[in-house]
C-alpha positions in Angstrom: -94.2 -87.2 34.1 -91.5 -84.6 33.5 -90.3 -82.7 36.0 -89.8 -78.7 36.3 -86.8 -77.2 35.9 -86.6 -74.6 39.4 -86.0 -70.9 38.5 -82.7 -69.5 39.2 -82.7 -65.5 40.8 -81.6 -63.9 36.8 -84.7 -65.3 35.8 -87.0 -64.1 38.2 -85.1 -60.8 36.9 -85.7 -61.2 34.2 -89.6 -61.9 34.1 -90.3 -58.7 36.1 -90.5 -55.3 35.1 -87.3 -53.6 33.5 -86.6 -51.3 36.7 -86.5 -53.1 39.2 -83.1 -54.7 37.6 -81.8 -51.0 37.4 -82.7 -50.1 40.9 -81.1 -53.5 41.6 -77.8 -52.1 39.7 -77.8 -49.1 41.3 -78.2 -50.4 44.8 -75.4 -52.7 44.5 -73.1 -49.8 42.6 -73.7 -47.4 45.0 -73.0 -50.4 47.9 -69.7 -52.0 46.6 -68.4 -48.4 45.5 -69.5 -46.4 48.7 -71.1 -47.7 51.0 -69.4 -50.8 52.1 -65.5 -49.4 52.1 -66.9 -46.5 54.3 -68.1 -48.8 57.0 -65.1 -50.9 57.1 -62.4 -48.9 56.1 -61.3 -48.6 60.2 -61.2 -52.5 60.2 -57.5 -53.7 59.8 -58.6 -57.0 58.2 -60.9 -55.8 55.5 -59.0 -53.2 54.8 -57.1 -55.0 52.5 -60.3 -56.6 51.1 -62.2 -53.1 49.5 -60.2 -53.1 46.7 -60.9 -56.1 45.7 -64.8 -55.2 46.7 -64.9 -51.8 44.7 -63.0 -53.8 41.5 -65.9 -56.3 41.6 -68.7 -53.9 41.8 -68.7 -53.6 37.8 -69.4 -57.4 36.9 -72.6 -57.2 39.7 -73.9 -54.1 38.3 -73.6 -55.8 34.5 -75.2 -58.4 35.5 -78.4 -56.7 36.5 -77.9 -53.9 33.6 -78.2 -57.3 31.6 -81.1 -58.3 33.5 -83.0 -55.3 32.5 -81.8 -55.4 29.1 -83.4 -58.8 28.6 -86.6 -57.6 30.7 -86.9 -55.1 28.0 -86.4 -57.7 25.2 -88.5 -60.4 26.4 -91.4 -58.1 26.8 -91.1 -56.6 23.5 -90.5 -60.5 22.1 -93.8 -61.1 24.0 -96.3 -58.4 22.7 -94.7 -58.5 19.2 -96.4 -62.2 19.4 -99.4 -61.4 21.1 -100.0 -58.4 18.1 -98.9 -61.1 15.1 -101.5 -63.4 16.3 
């Protein structure tokens, strides 16, 4: 008996709808960028972190832009094969 391969969180992504990826993206933008170097900026120690936080932000926001980008393309993938059949 073969066993099942567990899911990883980019797939989970990627099965559900197409938005929720982008609300994903923005959420995190709008948290690395904003939110979180507001709340800490009076804290000597991660101070010196935010830049580090807000150069980062781009690669997390990708990644669930590319989420949503292959949302959109598995879905169309899907019901182009469920119409050719």
């Amino acid at each position: 008996m073969r066993s099942r391969r567990r899911k990883i969180g980019f797939e989970y992504l990627i099965e559900m709808p197409w938005w929720i990826s982008l609300g994903l993206a923005i959420i995190v933008d709008i948290s690395l960028l904003w939110v979180i170097p507001n709340k800490f900026s009076t804290s000597s120690i991660l101070n010196g972190l935010i830049p580090t936080i807000t150069g980062f932000a781009w690669v997390l926001t990708g990644l669930f832009l590319f989420t949503a980008i292959c949302s959109v393309y598995m879905r169309d993938v899907d019901k182009n094969d469920w119409n050719d059949s």
